[in-house]
C-alpha positions as CSV (number, residue, x, y, z in Angstrom):
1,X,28.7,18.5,30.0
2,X,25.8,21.0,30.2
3,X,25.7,23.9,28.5
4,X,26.2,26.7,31.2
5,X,29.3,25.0,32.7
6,X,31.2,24.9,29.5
7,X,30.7,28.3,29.1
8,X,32.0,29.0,32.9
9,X,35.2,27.1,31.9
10,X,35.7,29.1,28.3
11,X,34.9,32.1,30.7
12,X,37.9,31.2,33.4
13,X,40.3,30.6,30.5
14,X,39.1,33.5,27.9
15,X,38.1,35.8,30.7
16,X,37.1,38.7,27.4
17,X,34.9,35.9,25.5
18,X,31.5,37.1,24.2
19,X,29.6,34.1,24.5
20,X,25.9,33.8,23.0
21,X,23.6,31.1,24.9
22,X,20.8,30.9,22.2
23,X,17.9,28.7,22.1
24,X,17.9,26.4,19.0
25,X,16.2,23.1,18.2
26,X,15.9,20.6,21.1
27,X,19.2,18.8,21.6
28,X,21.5,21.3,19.4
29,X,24.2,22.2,20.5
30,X,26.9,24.7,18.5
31,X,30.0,26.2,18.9
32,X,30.8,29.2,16.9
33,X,34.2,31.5,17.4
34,X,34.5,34.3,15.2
35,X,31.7,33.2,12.9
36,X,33.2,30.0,12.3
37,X,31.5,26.6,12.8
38,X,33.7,24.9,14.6
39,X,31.4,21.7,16.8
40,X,28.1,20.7,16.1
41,X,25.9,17.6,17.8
42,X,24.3,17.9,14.6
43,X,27.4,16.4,12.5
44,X,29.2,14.7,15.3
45,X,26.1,13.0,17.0
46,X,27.3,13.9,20.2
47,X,28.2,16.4,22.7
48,X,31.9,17.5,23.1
49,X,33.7,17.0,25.8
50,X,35.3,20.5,26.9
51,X,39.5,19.5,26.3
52,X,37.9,19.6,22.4
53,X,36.2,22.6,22.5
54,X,39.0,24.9,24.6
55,X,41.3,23.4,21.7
56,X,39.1,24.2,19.0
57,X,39.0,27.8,20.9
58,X,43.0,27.9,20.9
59,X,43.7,27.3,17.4
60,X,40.7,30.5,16.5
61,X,42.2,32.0,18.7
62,X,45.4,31.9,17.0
63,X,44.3,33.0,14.2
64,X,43.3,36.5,15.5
């Protein structure tokens, strides 16, 4: 999944998500919710798919 449209569907289901698109290394990819590390290609060796992402975005944002 590319990069913009994950961040469309975090927007549709977080509507007040401040989401950073930053340049990094070629082929990084990173997801960080409240300064917490919670995906990267790095460590997993491959992209997520976007169920495991908008999970990892429901238990943060749990947490408050």
């Amino acid at each position: 999944m590319r990069t913009m449209e994950l961040i469309d569907k975090i927007k549709k289901k977080y509507p007040d998500a401040v989401i950073e698109d930053k340049d990094g290394p070629l082929g990084s990819f990173e997801v960080t919710i409240n300064g917490n590390l919670v995906y990267s290609k790095a460590k997993e060796g491959k992209l997520p798919n976007f169920d495991d992402i908008i999970k990892k975005v429901d238990e943060e944002a749990k947490k408050g």
